[in-house]
CHARMM-style PDB file with segment names, atoms N, HN, CA, C and O in Angstrom:
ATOM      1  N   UNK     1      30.112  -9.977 -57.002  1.00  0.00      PROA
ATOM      2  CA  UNK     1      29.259 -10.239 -58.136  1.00  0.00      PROA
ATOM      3  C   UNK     1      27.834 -10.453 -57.648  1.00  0.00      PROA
ATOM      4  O   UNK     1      26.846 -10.191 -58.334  1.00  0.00      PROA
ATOM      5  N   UNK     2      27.793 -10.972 -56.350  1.00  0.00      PROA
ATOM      6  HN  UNK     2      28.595 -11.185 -55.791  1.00  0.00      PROA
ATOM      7  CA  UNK     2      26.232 -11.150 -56.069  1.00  0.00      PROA
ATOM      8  C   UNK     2      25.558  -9.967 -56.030  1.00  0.00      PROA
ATOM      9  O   UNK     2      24.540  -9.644 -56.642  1.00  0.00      PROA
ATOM     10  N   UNK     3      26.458  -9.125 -54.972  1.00  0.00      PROA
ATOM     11  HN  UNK     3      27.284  -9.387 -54.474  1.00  0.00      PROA
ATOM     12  CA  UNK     3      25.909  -7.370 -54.756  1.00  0.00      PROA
ATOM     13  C   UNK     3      25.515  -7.151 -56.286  1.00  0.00      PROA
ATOM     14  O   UNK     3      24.316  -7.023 -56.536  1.00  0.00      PROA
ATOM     15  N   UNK     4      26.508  -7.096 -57.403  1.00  0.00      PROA
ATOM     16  HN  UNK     4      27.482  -7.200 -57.201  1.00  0.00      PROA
ATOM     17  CA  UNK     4      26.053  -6.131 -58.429  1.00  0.00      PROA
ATOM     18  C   UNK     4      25.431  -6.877 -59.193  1.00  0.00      PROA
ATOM     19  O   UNK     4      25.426  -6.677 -60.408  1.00  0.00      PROA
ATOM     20  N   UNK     5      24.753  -7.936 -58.590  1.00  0.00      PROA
ATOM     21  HN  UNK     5      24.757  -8.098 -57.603  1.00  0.00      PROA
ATOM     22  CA  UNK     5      23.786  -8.933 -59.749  1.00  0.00      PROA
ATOM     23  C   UNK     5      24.040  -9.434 -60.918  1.00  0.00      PROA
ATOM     24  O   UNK     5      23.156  -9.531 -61.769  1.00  0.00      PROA
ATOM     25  N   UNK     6      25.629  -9.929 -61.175  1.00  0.00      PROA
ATOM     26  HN  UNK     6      26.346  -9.851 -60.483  1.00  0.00      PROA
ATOM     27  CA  UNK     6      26.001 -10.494 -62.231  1.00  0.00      PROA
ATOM     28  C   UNK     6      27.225  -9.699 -62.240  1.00  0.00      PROA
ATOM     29  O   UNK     6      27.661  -8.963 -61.356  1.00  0.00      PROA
ATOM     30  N   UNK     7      27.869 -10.066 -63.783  1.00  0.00      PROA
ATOM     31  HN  UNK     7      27.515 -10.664 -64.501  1.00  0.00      PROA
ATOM     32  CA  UNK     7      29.707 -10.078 -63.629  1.00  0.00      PROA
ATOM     33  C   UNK     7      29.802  -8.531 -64.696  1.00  0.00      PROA
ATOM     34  O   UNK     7      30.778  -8.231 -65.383  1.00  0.00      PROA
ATOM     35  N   UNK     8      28.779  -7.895 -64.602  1.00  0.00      PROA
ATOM     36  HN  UNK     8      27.986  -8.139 -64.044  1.00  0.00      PROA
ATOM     37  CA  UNK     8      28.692  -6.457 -65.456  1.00  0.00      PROA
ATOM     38  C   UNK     8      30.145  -5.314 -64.698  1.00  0.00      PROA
ATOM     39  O   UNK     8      30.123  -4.493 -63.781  1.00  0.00      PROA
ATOM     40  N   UNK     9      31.150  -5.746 -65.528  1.00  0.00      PROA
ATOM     41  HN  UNK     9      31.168  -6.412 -66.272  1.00  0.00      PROA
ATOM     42  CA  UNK     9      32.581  -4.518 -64.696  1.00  0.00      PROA
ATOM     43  C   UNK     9      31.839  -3.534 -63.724  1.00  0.00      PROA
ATOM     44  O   UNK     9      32.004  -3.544 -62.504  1.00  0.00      PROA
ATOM     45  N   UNK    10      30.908  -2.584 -64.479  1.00  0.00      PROA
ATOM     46  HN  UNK    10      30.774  -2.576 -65.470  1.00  0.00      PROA
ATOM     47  CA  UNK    10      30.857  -1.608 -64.292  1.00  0.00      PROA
ATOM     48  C   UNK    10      29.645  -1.518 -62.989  1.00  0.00      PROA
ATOM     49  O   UNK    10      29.436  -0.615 -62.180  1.00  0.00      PROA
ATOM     50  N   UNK    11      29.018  -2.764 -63.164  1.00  0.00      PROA
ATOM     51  HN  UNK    11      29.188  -3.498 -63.822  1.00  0.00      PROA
ATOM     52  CA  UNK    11      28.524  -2.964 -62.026  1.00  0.00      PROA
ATOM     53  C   UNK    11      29.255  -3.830 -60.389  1.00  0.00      PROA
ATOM     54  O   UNK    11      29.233  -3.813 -59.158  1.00  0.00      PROA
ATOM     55  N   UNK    12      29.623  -4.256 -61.161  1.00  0.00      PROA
ATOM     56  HN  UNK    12      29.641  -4.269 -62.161  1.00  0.00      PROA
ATOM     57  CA  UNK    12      30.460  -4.922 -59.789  1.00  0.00      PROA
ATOM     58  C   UNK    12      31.687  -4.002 -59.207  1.00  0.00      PROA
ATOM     59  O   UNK    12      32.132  -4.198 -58.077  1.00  0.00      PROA
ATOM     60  N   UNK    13      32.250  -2.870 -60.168  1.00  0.00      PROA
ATOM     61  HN  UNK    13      31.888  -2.710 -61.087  1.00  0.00      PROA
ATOM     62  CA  UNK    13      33.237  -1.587 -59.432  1.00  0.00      PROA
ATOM     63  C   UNK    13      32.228  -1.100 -58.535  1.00  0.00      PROA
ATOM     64  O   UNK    13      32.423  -1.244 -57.328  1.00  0.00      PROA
ATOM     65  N   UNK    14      31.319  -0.620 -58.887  1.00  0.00      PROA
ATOM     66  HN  UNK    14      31.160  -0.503 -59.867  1.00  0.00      PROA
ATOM     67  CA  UNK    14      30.335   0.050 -57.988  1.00  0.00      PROA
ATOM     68  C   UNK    14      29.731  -0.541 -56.796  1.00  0.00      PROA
ATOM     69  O   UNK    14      29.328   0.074 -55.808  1.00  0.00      PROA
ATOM     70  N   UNK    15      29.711  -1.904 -57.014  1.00  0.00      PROA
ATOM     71  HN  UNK    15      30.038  -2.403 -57.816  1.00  0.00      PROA
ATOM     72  CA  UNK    15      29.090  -2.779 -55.764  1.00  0.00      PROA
ATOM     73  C   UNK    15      30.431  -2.696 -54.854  1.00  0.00      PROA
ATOM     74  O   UNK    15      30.222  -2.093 -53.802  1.00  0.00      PROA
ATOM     75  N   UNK    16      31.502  -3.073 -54.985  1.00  0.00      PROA
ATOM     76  HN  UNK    16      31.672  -3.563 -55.840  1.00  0.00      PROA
ATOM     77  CA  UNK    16      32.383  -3.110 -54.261  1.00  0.00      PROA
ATOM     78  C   UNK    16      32.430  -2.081 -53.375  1.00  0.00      PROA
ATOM     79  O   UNK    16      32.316  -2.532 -52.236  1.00  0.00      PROA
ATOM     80  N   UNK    17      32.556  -0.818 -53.391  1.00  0.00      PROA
ATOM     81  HN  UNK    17      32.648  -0.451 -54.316  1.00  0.00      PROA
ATOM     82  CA  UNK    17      31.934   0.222 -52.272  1.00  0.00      PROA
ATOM     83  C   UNK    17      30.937  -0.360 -51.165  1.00  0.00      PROA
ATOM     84  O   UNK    17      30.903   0.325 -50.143  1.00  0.00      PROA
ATOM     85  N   UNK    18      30.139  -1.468 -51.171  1.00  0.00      PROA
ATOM     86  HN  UNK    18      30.167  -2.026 -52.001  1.00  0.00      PROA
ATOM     87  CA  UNK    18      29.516  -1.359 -50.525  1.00  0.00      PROA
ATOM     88  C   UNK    18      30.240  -3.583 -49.579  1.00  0.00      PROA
ATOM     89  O   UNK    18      29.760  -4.413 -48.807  1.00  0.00      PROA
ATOM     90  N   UNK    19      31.112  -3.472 -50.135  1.00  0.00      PROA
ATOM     91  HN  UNK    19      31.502  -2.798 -50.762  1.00  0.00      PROA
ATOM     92  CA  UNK    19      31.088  -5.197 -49.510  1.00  0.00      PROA
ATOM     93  C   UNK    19      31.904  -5.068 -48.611  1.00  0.00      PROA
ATOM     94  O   UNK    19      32.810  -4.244 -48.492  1.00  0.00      PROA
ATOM     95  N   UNK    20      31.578  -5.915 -47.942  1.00  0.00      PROA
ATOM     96  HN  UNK    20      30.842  -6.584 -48.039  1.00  0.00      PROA
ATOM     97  CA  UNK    20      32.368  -6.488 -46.687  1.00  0.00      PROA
ATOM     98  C   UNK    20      32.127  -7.812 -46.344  1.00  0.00      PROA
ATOM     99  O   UNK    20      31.048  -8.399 -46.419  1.00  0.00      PROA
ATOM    100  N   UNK    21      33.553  -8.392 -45.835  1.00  0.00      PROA
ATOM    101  HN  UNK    21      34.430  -7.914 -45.775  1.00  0.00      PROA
ATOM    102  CA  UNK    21      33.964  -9.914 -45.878  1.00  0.00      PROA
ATOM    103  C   UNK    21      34.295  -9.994 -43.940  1.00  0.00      PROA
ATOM    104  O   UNK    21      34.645  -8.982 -43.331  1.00  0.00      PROA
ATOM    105  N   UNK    22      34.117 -11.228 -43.306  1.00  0.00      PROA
ATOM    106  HN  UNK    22      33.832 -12.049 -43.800  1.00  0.00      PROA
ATOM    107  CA  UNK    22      34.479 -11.550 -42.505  1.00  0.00      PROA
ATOM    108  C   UNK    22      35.538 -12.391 -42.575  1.00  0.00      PROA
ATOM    109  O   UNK    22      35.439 -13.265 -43.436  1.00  0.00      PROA
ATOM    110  N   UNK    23      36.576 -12.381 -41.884  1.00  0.00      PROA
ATOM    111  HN  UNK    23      36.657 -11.670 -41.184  1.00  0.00      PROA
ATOM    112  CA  UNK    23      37.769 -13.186 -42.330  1.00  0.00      PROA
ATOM    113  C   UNK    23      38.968 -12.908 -40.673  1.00  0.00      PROA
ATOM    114  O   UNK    23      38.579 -12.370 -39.637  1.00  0.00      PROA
ATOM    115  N   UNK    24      40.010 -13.314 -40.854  1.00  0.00      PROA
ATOM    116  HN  UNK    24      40.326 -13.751 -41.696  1.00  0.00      PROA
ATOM    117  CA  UNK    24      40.962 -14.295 -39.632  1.00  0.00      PROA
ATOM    118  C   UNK    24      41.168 -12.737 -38.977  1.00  0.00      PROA
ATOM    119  O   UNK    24      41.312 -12.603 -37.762  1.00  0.00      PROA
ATOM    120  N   UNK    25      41.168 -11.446 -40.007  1.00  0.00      PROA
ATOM    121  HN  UNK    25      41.051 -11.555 -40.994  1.00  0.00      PROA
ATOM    122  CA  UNK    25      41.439 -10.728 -39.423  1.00  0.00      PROA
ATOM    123  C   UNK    25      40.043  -9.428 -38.827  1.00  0.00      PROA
ATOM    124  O   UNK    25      40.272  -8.283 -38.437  1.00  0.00      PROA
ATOM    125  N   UNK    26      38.746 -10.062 -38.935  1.00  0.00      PROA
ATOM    126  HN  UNK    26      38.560 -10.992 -39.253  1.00  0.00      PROA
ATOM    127  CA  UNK    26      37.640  -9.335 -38.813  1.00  0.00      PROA
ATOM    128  C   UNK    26      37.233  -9.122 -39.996  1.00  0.00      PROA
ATOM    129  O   UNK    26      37.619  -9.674 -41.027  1.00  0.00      PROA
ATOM    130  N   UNK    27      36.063  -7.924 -39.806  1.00  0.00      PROA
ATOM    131  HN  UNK    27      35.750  -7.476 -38.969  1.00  0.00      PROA
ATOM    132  CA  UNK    27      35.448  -7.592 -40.718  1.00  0.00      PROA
ATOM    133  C   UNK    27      36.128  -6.694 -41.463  1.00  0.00      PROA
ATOM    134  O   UNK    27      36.613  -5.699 -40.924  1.00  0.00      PROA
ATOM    135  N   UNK    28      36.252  -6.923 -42.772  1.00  0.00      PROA
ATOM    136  HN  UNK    28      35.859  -7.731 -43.209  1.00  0.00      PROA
ATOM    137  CA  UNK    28      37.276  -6.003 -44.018  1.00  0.00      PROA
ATOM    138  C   UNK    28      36.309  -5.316 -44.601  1.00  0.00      PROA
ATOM    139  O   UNK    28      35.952  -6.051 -45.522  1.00  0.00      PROA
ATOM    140  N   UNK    29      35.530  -4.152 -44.636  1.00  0.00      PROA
ATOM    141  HN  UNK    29      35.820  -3.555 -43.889  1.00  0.00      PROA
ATOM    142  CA  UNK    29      34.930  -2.980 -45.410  1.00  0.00      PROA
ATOM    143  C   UNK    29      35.689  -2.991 -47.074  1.00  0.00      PROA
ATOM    144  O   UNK    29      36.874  -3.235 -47.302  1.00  0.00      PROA
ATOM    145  N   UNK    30      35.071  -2.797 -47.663  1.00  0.00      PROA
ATOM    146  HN  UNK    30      34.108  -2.599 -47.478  1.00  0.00      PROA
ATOM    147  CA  UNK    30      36.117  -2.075 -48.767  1.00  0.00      PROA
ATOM    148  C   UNK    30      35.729  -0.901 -48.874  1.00  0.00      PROA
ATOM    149  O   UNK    30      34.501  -0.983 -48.910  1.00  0.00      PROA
ATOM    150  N   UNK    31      36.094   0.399 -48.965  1.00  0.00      PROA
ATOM    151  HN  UNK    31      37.091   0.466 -48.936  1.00  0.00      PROA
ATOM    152  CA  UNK    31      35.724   1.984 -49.318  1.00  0.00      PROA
ATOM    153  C   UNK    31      35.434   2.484 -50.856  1.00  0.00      PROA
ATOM    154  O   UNK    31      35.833   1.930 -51.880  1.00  0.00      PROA
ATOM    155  N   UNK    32      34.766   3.482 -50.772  1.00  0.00      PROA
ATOM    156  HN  UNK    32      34.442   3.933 -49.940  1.00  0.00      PROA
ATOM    157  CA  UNK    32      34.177   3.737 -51.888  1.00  0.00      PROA
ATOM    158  C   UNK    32      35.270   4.176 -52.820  1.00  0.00      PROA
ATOM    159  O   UNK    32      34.826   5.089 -53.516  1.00  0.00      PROA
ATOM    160  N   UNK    33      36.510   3.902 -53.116  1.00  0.00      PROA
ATOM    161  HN  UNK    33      36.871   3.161 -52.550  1.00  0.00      PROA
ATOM    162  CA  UNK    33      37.657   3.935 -54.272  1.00  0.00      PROA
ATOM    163  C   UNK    33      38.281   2.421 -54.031  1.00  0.00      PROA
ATOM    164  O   UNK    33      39.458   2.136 -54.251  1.00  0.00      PROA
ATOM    165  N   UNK    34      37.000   1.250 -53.402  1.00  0.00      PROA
ATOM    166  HN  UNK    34      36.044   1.482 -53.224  1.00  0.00      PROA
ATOM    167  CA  UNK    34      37.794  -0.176 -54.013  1.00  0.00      PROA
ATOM    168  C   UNK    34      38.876  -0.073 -52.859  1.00  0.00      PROA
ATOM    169  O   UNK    34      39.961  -0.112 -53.440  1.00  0.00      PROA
ATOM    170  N   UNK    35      39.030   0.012 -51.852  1.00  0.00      PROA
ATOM    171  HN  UNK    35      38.149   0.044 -51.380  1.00  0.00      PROA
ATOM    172  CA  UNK    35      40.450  -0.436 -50.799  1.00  0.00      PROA
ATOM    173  C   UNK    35      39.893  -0.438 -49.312  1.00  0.00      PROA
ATOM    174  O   UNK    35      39.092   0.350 -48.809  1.00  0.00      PROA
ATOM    175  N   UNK    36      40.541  -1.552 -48.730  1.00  0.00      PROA
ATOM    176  HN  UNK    36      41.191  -2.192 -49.138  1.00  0.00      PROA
ATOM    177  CA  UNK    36      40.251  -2.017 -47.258  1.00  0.00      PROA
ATOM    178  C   UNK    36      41.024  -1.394 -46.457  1.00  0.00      PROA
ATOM    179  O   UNK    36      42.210  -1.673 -46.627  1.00  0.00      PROA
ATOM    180  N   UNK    37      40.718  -0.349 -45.312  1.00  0.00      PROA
ATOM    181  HN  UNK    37      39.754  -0.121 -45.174  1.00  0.00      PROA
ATOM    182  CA  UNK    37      41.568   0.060 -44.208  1.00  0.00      PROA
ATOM    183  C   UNK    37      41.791  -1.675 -43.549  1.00  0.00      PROA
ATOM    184  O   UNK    37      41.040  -2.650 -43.534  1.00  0.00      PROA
ATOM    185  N   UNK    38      42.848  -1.501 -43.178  1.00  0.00      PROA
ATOM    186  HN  UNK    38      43.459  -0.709 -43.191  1.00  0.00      PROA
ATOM    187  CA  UNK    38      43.744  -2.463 -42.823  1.00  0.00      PROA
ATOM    188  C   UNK    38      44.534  -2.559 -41.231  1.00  0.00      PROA
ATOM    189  O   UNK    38      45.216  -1.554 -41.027  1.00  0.00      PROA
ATOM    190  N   UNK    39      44.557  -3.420 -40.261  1.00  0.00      PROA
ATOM    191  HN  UNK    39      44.003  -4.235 -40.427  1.00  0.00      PROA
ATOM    192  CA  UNK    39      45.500  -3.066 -39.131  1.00  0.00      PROA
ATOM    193  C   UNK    39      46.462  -3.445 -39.650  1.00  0.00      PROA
ATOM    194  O   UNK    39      46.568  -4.320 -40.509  1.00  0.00      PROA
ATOM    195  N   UNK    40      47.575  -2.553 -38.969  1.00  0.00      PROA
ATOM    196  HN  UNK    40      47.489  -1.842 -38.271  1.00  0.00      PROA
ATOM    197  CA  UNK    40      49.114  -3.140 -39.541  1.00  0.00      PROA
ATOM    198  C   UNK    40      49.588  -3.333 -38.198  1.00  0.00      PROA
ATOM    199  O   UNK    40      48.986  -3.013 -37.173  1.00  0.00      PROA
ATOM    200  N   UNK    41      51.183  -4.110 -38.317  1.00  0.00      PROA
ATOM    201  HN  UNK    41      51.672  -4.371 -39.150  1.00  0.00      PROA
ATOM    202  CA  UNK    41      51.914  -4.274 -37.310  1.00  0.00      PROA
ATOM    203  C   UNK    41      53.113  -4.216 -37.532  1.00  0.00      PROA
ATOM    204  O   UNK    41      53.444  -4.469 -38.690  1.00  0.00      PROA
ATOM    205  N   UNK    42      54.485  -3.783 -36.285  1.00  0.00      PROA
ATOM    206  HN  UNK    42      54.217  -3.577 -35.344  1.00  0.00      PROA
ATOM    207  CA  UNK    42      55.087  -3.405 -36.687  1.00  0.00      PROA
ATOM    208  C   UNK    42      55.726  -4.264 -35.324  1.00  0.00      PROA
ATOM    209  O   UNK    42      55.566  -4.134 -34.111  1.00  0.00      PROA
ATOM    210  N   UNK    43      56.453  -5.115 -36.093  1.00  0.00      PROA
ATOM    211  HN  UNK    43      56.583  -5.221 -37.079  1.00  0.00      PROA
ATOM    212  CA  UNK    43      57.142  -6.702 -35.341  1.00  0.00      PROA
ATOM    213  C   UNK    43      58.863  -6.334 -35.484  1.00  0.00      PROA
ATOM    214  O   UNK    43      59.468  -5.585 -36.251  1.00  0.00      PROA
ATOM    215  N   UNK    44      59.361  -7.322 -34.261  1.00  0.00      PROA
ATOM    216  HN  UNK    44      58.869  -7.931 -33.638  1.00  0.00      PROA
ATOM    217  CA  UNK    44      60.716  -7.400 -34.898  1.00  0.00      PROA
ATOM    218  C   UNK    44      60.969  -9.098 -34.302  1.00  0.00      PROA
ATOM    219  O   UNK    44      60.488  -9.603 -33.287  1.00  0.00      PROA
ATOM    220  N   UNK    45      61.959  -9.775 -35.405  1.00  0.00      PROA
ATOM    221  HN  UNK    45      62.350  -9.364 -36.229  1.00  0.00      PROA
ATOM    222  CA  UNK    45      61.785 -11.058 -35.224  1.00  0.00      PROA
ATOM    223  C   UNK    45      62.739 -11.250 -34.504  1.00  0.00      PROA
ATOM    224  O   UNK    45      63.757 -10.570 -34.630  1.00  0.00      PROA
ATOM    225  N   UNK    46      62.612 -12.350 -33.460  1.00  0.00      PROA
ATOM    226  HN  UNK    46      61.784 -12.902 -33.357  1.00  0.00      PROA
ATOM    227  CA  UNK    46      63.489 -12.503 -32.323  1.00  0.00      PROA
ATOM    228  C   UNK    46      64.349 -13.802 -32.953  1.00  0.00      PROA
ATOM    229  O   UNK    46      64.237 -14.523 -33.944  1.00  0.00      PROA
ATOM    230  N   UNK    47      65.281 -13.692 -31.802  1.00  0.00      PROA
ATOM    231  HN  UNK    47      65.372 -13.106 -30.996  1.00  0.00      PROA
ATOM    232  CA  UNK    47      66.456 -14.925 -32.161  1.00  0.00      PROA
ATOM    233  C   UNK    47      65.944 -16.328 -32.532  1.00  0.00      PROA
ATOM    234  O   UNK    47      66.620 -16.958 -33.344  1.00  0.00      PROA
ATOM    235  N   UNK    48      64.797 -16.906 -32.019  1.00  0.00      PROA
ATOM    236  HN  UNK    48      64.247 -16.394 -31.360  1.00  0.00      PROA
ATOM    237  CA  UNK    48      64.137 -18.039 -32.480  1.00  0.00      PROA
ATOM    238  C   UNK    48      63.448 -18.049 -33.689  1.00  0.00      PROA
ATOM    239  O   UNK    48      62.889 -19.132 -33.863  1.00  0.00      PROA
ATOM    240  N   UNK    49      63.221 -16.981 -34.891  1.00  0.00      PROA
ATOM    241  HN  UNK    49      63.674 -16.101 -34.749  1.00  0.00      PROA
ATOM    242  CA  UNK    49      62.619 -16.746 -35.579  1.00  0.00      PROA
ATOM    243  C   UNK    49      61.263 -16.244 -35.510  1.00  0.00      PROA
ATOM    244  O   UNK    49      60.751 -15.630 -36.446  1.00  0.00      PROA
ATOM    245  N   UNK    50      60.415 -16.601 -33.945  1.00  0.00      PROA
ATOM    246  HN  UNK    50      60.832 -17.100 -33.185  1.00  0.00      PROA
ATOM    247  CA  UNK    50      59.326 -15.479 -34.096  1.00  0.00      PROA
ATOM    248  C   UNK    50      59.191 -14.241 -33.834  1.00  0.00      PROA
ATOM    249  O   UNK    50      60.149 -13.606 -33.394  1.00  0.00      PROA
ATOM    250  N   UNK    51      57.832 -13.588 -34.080  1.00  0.00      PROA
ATOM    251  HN  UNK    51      57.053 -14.104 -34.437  1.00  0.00      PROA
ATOM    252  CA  UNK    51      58.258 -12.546 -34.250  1.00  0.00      PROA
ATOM    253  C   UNK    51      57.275 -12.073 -33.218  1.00  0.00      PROA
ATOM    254  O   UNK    51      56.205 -12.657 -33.044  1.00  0.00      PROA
ATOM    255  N   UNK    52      57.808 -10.530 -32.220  1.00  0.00      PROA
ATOM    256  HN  UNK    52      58.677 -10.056 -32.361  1.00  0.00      PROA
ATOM    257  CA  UNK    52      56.804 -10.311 -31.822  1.00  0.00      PROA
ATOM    258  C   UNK    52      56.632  -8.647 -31.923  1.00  0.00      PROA
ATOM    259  O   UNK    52      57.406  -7.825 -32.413  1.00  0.00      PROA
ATOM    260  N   UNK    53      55.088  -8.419 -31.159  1.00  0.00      PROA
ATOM    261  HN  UNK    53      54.459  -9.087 -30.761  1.00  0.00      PROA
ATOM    262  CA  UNK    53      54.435  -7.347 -32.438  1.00  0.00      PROA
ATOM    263  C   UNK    53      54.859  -6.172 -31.546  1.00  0.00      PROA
ATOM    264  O   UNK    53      54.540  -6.236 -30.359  1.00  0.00      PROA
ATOM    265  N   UNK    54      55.468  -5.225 -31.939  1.00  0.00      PROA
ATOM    266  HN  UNK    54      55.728  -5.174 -32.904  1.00  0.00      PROA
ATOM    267  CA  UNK    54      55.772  -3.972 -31.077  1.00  0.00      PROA
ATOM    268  C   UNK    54      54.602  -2.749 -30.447  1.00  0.00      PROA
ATOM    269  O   UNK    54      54.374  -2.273 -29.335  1.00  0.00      PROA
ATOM    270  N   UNK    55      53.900  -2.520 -32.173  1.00  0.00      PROA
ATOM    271  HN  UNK    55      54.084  -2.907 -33.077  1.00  0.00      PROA
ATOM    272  CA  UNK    55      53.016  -2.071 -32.091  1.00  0.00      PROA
ATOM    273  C   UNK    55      51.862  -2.354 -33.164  1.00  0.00      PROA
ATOM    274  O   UNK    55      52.027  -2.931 -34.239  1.00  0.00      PROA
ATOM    275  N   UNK    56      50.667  -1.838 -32.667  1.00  0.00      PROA
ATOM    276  HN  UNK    56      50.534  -1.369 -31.794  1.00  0.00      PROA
ATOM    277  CA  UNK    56      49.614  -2.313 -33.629  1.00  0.00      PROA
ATOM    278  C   UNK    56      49.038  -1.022 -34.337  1.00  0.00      PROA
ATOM    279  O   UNK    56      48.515  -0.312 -33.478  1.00  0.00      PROA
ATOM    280  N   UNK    57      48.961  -0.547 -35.415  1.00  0.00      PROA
ATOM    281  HN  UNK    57      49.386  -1.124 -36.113  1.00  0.00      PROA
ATOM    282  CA  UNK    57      48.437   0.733 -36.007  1.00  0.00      PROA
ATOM    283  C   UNK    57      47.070   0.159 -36.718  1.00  0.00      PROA
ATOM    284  O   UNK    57      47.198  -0.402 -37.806  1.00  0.00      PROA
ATOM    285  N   UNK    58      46.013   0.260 -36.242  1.00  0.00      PROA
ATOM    286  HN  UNK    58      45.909   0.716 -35.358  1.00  0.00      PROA
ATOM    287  CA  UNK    58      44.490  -0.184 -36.485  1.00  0.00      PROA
ATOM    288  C   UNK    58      43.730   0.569 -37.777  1.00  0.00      PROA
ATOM    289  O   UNK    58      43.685   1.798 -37.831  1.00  0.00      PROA
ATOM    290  N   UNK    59      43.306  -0.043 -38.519  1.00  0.00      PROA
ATOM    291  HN  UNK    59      43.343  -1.041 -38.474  1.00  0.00      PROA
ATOM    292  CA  UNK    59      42.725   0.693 -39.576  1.00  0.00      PROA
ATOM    293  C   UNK    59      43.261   2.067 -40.380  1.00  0.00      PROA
ATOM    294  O   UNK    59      43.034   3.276 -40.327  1.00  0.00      PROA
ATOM    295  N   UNK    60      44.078   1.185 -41.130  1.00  0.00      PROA
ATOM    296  HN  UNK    60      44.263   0.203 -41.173  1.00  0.00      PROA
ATOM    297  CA  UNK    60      45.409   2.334 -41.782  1.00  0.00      PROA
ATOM    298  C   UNK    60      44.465   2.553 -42.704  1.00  0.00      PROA
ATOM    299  O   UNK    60      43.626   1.682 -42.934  1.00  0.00      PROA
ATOM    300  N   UNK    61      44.468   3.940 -43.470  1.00  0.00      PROA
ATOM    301  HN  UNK    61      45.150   4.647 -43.283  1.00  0.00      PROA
ATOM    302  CA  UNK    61      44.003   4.254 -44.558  1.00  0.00      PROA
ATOM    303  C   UNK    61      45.021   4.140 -45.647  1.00  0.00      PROA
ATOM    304  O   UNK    61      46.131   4.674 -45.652  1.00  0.00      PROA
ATOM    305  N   UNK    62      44.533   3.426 -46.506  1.00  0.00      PROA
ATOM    306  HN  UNK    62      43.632   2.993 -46.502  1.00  0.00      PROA
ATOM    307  CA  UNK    62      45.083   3.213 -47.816  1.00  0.00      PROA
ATOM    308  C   UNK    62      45.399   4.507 -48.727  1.00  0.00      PROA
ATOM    309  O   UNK    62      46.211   4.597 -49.648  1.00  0.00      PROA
ATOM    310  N   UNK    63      44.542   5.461 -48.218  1.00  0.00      PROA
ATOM    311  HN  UNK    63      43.882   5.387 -47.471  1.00  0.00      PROA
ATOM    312  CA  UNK    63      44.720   6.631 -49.224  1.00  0.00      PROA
ATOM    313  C   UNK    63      44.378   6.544 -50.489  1.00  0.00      PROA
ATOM    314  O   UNK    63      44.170   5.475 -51.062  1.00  0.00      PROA
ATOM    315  N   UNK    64      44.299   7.646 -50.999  1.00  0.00      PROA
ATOM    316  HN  UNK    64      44.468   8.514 -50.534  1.00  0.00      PROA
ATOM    317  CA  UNK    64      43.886   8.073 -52.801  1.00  0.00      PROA
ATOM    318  C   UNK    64      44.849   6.672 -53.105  1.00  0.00      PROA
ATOM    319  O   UNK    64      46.014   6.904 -52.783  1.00  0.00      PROA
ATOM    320  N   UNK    65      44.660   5.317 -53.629  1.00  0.00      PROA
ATOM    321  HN  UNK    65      43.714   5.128 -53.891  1.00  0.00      PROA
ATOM    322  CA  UNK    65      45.376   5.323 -54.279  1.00  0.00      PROA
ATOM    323  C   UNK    65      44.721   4.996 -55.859  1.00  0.00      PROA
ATOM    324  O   UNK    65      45.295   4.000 -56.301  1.00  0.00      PROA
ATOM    325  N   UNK    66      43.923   5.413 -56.623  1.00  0.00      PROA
ATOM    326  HN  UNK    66      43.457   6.222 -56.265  1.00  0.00      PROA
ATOM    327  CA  UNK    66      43.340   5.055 -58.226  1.00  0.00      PROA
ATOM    328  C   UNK    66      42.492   6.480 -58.007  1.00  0.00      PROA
ATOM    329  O   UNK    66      41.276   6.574 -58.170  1.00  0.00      PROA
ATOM    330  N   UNK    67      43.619   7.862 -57.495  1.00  0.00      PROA
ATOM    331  HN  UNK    67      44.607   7.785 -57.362  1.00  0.00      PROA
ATOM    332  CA  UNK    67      42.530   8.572 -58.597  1.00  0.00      PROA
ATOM    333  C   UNK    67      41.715   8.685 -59.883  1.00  0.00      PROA
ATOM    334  O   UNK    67      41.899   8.026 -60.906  1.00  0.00      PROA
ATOM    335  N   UNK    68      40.773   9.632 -59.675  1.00  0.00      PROA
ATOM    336  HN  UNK    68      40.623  10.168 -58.845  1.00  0.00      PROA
ATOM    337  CA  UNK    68      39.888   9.834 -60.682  1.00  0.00      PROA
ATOM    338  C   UNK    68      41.088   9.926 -62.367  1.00  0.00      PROA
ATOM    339  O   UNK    68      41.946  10.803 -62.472  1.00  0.00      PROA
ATOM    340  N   UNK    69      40.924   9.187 -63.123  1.00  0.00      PROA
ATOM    341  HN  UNK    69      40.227   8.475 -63.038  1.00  0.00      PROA
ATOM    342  CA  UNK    69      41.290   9.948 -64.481  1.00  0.00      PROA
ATOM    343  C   UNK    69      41.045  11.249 -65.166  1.00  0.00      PROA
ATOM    344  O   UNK    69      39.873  11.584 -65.339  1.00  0.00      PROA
ATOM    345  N   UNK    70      41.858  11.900 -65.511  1.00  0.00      PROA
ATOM    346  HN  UNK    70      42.810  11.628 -65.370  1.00  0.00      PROA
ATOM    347  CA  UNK    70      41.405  13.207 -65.771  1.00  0.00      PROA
ATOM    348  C   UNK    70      40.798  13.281 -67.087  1.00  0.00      PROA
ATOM    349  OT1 UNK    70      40.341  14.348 -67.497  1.00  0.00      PROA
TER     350      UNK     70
END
């Protein structure tokens, strides 16, 4: 809401393309269709209940997901 200078929908969809947050897991971009590439991980939980990480796949693309309306 700060980017798009007030709580205007149609302005703040559009600002969002451009924000980015610092947070536990770095810096989160959001992309210009509104979604954060993301690292993922791919754990398996051991007999004590933690878990550990097998592999790390870094900045997954979210993909199309809110195409355009036709």
């Amino acid at each position: 809401m700060e980017k798009a200078g007030g709580t205007d929908p149609e302005k703040v969809l559009a600002a969002l393309a451009e924000v980015s947050i610092d947070g536990p897991r770095g810096t989160i971009r959001m992309d210009k269709q509104r979604h954060a590439p993301l690292t993922m991980y791919l754990g398996q939980v051991q007999a004590d209940g933690s878990v550990k990480v097998i592999q790390s796949f870094p900045n997954v693309d979210p993909g199309a997901q809110c195409p355009p309306k036709s």
